[in-house]
C-alpha positions in Angstrom: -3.3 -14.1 -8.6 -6.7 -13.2 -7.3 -8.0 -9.9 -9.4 -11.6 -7.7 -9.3 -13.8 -8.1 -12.1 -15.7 -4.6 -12.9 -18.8 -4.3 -15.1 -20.8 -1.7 -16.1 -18.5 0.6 -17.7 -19.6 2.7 -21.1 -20.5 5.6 -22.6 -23.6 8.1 -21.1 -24.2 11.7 -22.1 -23.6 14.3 -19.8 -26.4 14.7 -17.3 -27.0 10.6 -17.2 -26.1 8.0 -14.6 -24.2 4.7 -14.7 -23.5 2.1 -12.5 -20.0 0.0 -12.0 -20.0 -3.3 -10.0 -17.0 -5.4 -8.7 -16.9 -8.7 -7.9 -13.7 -10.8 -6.8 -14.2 -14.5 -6.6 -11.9 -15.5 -4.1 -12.1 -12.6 -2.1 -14.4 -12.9 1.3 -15.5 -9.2 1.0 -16.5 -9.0 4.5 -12.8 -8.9 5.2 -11.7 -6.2 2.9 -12.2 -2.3 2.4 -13.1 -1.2 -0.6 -12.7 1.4 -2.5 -13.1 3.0 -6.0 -10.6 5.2 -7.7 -10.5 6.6 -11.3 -7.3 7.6 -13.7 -8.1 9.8 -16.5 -5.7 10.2 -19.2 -2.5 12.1 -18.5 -3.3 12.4 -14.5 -2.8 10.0 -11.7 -5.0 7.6 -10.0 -7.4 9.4 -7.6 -9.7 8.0 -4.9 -13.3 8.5 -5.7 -15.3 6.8 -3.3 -14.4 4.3 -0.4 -16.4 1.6 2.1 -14.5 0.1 5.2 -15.3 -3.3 6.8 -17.8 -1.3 9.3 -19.2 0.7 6.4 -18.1 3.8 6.7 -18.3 5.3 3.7 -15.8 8.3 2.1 -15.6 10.3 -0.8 -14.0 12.4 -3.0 -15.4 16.1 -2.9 -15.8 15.8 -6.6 -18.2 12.8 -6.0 -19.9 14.2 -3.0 -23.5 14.3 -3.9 -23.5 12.5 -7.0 -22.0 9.0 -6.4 -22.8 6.6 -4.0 -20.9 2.7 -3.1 -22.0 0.3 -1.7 -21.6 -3.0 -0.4 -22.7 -6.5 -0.1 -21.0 -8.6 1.9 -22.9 -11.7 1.0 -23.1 -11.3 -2.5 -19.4 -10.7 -2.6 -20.3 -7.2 -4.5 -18.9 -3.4 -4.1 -21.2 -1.0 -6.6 -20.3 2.8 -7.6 -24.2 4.6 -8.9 -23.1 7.6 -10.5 -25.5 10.5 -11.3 -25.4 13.2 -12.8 -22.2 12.9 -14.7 -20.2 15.3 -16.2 -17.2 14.9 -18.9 -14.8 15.4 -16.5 -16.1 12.6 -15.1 -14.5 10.7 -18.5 -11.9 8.1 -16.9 -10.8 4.4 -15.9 -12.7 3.5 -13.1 -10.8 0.8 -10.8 -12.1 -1.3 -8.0 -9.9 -2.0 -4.9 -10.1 -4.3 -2.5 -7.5 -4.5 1.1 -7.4 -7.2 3.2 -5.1 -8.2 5.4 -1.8 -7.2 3.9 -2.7 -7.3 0.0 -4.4 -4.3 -2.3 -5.9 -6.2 -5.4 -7.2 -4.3 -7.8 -9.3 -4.9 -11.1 -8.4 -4.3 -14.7 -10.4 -1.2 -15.0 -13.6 0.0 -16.5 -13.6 2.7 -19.4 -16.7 5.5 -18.5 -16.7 7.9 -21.3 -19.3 10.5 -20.7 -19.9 12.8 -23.5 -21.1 16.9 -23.6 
C-alpha cells in the first residue's frame, strides 16, 4: 500500500518556525491534491492548509498568515513552513494526498512547540 513519508517534525519554542515535507514514492504528485491536516490530542483531525492540482492554495484561518504549502510537482514534494508558532500549534501533522479515487495519507509528524 502506497503511504506519505513526512520529515521535519520536532520540537521549537514558541515564536520559531519549522518546516514539514512529504514525499510519496509512488505517487505522480502532479495528479493529486494535497493537503495538510493536524490532530492534537483529544480533538479531531483538522485541515490546516491545502494545494489542488492547479495550485490553488487554502487554509485554515488559524494558519492564515503564518503557514504556507507548497508544491513541487517534479520533485514529487508538498512542504508546510510554519512561522511563528504558538503551543496550540502542539499536534500530529499529516500529509494527504487525493488522486483519482484514493486519499493516502502519511504516518504523521509530532510538532511540539513549547511556551
Amino acid at each position: 500500500q502506497v503511504q506519505l513519508v513526512e520529515s521535519g517534525g520536532g520540537m521549537v519554542q514558541a515564536g520559531g518556525s519549522r518546516r514539514l515535507s512529504c514525499s510519496a514514492p509512488g505517487i505522480t504528485f502532479s495528479f493529486a491534491g494535497l493537503g495538510w491536516y493536524r490532530q492534537a490530542p483529544g480533538k479531531r483531525r483538522e485541515l490546516v492548509a491545502a494545494i489542488t492540482r492547479d495550485g490553488t492554495i487554502n487554509y485554515a484561518d488559524s494558519a492564515k498568515g503564518r503557514f504556507t504549502i507548497s508544491r513541487n510537482n517534479a520533485k514529487n514534494t508538498v512542504n508546510l513552513q510554519m512561522n511563528s508558532l504558538k503551543p496550540e500549534d502542539t499536534a500530529v501533522y499529516y500529509c494527504n494526498a487525493k488522486i483519482f479515487a484514493a486519499d493516502v495519507w502519511g504516518q504523521g509528524a509530532q510538532v511540539t512547540v513549547s511556551s
